[in-house]
N, C-alpha and C positions, 0 to 999 in steps of 0.2 A: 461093389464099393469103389469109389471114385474119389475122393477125397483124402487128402493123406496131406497131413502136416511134418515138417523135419526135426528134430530138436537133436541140438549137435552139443554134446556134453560129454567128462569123460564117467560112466558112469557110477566108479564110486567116489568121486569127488565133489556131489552134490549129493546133500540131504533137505530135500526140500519138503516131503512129504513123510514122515517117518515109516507109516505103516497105516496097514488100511483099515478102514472103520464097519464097522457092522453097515451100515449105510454111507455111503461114499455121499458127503455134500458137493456142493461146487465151491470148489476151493480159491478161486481166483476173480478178478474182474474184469471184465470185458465191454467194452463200449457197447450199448446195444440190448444186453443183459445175456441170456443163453448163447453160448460161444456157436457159435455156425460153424465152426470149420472145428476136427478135434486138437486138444490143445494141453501139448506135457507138462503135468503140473508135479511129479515128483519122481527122482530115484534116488535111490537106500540099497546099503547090504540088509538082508533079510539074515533069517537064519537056513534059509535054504537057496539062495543066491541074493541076485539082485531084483528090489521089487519096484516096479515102474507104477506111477500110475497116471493116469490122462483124463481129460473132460472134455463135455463136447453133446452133441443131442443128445437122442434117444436112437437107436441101431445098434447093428451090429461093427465088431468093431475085429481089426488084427495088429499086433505088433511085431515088427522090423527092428533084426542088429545088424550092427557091420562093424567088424573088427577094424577098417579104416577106411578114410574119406577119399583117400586117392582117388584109389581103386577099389570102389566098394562091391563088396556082394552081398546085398542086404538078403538075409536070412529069416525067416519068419519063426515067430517064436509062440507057441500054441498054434489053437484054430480062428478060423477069419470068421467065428459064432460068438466071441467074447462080447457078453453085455455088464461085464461088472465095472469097466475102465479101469482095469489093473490086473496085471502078471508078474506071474515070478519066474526071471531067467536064471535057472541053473548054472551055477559057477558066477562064472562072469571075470571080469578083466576092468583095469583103467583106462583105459582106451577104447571102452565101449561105446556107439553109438546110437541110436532108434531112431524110428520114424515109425507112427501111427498113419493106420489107412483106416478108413470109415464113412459113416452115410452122406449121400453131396448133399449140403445147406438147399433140401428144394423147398418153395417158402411157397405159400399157396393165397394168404390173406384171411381175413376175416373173415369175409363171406361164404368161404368156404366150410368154417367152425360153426355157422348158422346153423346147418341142419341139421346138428345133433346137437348144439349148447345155444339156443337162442334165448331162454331165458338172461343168462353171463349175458353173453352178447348185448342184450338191449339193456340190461343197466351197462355196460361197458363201454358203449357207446357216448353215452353221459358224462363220464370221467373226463380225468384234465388230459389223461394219455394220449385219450381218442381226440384230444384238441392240441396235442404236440406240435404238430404243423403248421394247423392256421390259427395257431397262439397272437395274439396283434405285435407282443412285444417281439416275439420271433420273426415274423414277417417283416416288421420293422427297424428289425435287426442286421437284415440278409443273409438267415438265415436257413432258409428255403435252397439258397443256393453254395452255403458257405461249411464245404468239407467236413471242417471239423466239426460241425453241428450234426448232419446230417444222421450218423450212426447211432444216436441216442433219439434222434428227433421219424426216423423214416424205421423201416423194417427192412433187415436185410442188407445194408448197404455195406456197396462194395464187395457182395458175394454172390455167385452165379445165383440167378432165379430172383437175386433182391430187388429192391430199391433203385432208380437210374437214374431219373428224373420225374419231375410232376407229370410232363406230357405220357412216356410213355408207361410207367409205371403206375399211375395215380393211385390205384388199390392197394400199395404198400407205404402210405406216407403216415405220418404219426405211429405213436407206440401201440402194436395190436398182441393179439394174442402170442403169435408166434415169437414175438421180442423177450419174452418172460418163459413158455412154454418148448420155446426149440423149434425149428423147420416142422412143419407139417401135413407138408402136402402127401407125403407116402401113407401117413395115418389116415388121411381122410380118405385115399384111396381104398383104404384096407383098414377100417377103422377094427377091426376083431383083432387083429396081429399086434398082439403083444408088444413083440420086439420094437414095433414105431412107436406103440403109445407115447405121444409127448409126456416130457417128466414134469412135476410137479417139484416144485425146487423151493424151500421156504428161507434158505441161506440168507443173512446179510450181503453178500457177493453179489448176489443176481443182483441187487438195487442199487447196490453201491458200481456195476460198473457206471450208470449214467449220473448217479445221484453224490457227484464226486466233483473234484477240483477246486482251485478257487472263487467260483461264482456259486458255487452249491454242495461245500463241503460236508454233505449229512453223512456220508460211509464215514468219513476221517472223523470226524465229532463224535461217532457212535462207537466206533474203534476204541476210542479213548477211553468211553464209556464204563461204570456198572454194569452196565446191559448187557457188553457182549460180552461179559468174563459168564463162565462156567464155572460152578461147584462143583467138590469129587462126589463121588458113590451117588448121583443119581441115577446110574443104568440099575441098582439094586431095587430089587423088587418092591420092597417094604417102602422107597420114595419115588417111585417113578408118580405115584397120583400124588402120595400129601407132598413131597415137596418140589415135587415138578411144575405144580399148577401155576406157579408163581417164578421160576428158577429154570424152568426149561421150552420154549419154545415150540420146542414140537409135541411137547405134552400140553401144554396147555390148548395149542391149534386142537389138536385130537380131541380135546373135552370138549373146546367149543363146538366140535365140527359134528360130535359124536362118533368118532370113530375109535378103533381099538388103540390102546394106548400104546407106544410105540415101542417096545424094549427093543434096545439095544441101541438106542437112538435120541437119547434122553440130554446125549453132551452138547448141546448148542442152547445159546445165549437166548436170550430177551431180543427177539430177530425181529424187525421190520414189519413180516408181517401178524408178529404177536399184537401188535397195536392197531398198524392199517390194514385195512382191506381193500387189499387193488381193485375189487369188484364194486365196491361201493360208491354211488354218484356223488356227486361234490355237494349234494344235499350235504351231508353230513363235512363239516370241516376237515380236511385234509385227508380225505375219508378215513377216519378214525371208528374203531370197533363202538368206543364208548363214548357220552360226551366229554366235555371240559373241566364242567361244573355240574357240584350235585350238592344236597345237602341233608340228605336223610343218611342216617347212622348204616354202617355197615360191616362188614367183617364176614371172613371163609376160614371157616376150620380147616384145617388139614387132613380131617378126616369127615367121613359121611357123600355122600352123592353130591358129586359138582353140579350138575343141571338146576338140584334142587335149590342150591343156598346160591347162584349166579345169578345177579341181577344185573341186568345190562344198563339200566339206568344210571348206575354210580358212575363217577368221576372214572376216566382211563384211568387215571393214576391207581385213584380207590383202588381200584381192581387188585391187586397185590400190595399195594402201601398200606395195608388195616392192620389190626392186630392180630390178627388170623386167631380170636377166639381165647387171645390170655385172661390168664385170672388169678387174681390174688393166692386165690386155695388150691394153685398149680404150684407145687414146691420141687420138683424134679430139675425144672431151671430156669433161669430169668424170658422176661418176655423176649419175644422174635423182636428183630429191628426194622419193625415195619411199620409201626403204629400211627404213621403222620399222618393218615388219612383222620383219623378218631380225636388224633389233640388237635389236630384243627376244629374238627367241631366238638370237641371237650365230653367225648362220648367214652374214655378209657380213663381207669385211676379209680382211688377210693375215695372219698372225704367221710367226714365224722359223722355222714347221713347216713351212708352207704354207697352204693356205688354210682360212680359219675354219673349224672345226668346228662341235658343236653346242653354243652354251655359253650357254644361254637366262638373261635376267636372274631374281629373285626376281616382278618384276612382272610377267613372262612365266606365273609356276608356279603364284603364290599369289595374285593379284586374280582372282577368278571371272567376270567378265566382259571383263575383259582392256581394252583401249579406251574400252568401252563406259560403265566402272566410274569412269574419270577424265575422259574427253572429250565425256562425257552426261550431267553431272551434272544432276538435278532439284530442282526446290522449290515447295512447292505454291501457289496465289493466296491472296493476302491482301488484294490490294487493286486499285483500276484502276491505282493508283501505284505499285503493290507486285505487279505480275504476278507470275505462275506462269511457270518457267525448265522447258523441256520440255529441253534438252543439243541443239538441235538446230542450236548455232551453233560446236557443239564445242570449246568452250574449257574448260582449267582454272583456275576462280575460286575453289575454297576446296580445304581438304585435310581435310576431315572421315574420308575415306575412310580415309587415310594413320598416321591415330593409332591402329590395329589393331594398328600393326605399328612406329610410329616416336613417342614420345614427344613432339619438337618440327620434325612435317615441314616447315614455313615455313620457319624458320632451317636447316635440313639443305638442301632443295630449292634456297633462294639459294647454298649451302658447295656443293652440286654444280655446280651451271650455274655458277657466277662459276671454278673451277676449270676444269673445262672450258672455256669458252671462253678463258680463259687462256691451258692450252695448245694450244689451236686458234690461236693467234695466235702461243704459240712457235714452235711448228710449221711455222707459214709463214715466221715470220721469219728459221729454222735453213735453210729451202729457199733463202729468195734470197740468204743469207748464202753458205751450198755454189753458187750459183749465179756468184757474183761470186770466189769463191773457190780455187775447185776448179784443183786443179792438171793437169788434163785437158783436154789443148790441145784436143780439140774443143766440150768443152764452153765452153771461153774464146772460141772463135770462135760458139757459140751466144751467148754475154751480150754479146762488141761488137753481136751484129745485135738482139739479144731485150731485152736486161738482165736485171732478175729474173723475166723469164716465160720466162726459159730453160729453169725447170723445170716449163713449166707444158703441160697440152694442149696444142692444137691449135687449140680454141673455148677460152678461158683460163675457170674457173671464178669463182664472185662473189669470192674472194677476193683476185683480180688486177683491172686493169686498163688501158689502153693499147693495146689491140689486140689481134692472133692471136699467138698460140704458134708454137714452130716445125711445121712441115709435115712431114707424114708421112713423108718422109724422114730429116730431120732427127731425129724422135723417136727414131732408131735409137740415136741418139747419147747418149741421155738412160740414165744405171744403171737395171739392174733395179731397186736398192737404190730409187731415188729415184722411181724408177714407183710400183711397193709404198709408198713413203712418202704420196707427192701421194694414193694411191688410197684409203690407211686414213683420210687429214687432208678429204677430199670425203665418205668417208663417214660419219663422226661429223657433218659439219657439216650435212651433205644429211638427216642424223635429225631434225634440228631441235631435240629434246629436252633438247640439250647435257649428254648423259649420263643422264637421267630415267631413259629408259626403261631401261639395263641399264648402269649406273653403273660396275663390274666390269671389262666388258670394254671398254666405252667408252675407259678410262685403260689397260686393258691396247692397243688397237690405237693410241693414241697413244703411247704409250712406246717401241711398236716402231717406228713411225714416227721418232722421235726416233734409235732404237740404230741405223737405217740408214742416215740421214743424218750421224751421227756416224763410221762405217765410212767411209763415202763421202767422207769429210775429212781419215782419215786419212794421212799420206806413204806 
């Protein structure tokens, strides 16, 4: 091992990394994407000293203390065989110091990944990656020659065996394998050994070291994001598949990929590569897993075979935005908050037919990117004050889009939502009015025990509070009418949109909501 990075801190006066994970992700960003040189990313008191931990390739790895910097005598701490990037030093002191040693960044190129991943390879080839370099805007940038580009744009640079220039380096220019994978020349030497296999890293980190700043803030926009928050208790057994498929990144990679599902590795975000696929040619837009736009009904249960009920054809979004399989005559709790994909095309909800049909909004039919067109909006750099907005924190901030089709969409868009939620609030208040009301002796023996969550689940939805609902017995006791009602009034609100996305039917499945509860009040 030949490599060795310093990091001089005292060690229990940083907490950077609390404690280590069933799988170590890469926890940091680096220009370039996999750190080449190894690289301290946290110490902590443990409960059994101090626990360090680092990142950095694939190899073997050793950690170094020294009680002081003077005159050090850096001490080794374990063996020079550690592949997990993290140790625990015994005791330990405030004036502790480290230094990691580990495998030299040897960087081999692409061509060398040929002869066992040629398939990757030749679509990989096709990508924008593999056009990093002689991009025209790049070239015409000078960029070829310009420092700061280089490390995101070339493989390697500025580390032994990288990147030097076009002339003498040529086979390391654009982003290749090794840029995302780690050094790996030793693997290919010895592709059986373990210990080299380049690591597979699905982290927002690894994309966000180049995919960052102010010309291309996507890590920082995504940060911000939904996406990269985590839920508790997915490492639990009973939701690593039903509510991982949607909520965990590395569960859902593993369904798609078919591999075993990942226990113990369930807590990472809606990641980068949940959506794109680096392997994929620029055929496909932004090489995204799924397209833009779709318009056939869809939805995944939480439970049953992924393979079976995944259609690759729906919208990216679809893909986790549906209603994952609610129903009226599910009374245990209100619908998931996921249903946009379905009000937009008006495929979730009751009416006094039965259930929704196909009754897709305009913004379903006529925005061509569907989602994409309002919750991606772009704007180019202007300044380091005035960043460039890549959409990737998925908000709508302007309505540029919208005057296609709508003269004054500001003032229309507040006339929607302020109605809607409106009667989103009638709606519950007509519930617990019939609730307290209702001349249905069992239901009057619901509201002494309930009050107004007499009409509510079982888990009461956000628009209650005070406790549970009545128990699954008890729901017996609750009208069809007013099931249908609570179901239509959770599913508008669960949109989020408050009517945006398909304005029409939005007020049509409230209104019925209203005509049922009014039934239900009758003598």
């Amino acid at each position: 091992m030949n490599s060795t990075k310093l990091f001089l801190a005292g060690a229990l006066a940083i907490s950077l990394c609390a404690r280590a994970q069933d799988v170590q992700h890469l926890s940091i960003t680096q220009p370039g994407g996999m750190p080449g040189w190894p690289v301290i990313t946290g110490i902590s008191r443990g409960t059994n000293g101090v626990n360090v931990t680092w990142d950095g390739p694939a190899g073997y790895y050793e950690l170094f203390e020294a009680r002081s910097l003077h005159n050090p005598a850096w001490v080794a701490v374990g063996k020079d065989t550690n592949l997990n990037r993290i140790a625990t030093v015994p005791g330990g002191t405030s004036n502790a110091f480290f230094k990691i040693s580990g495998p030299a960044p040897i960087y081999a190129g692409s061509e060398a990944c040929a002869q066992c991943h040629s398939p990757i390879l030749n679509t990989e080839v096709n990508t924008r990656h593999a056009a990093a370099f002689t991009n025209a805007l790049f070239v015409t940038d000078g960029g070829q020659t310009n420092t700061a580009c280089l490390a995101c744009h070339t493989l390697g640079f500025d580390l032994p065996t990288g990147f030097v220039n076009q002339t003498k380096t040529p086979h390391l220019t654009s982003v290749q394998c090794e840029n995302c994978h780690g050094p790996a020349a030793s693997h290919a030497a010895n592709p059986d050994d373990p210990a080299v296999r380049p690591r597979a890293e699905i982290a927002a980190t690894l994309c966000g070291g180049c995919h960052t700043d102010p010309r291309h803030p996507i890590f920082e926009e995504w940060t911000a994001s939904s996406h990269a928050q985590v839920i508790g208790g997915l490492n639990a057994t009973n939701q690593i598949d039903s509510c991982g498929r949607c909520h965990s990144g590395s569960v859902r990679l593993s369904l798609l990929e078919t591999n075993a599902l990942p226990m113990g590795d369930a807590q990472i975000g809606i990641v980068c590569a949940t959506c794109h696929d680096p392997h994929q040619t620029n055929a496909n837009p932004a090489q995204l897993r799924n397209p833009i736009a779709s318009t056939n009904d869809y939805f995944m249960p939480p439970n049953g075979s992924f393979l079976s009920q995944y259609n690759p054809k729906i919208n990216v979004c679809g893909q986790c935005h549906n209603h994952a399989g609610a129903s009226w005559t599910n009374n245990a709790c209100a619908p998931h908050h996921s249903p946009q994909y379905n009000m937009l095309l008006g495929t979730i909800g009751e009416l006094a037919s039965g259930a929704a049909p196909y009754q897709p909004g305009s913004h379903a039919l006529l925005i061509t990117n569907q989602c994409v067109d309002c919750h991606m909006q772009t704007t180019p750099f202007v300044s380091s004050t005035q960043p460039a907005n890549k959409g990737h924190n998925f908000e709508v901030y302007q309505y540029g889009l919208c005057v296609n089709c709508h003269d004054t969409p500001g003032p229309l868009v507040t006339f929607v939502t302020g109605d809607v939620s409106n009667q989103i609030q009638q709606v519950k208040s007509d519930l617990d009015y019939w609730a307290a009301h209702s001349t249905n002796t069992a239901v009057q023996i619901l509201f002494a025990k309930y009050g107004n969550l007499a009409w509510e689940y079982t888990t009461p939805g956000e628009l209650s509070s005070g406790g549970k609902g009545p128990n699954a017995t008890e729901q017996t006791e609750i009208p069809e009418n007013i099931q249908k009602a609570r179901f239509n009034l959770y599913v508008v609100l669960q949109d989020g949109s408050f009517g945006v996305h398909n304005p029409l039917y939005t007020i049509t499945l409230l209104q019925t909501a209203e005509d049922w509860i009014e039934e239900e009040l009758e003598p």
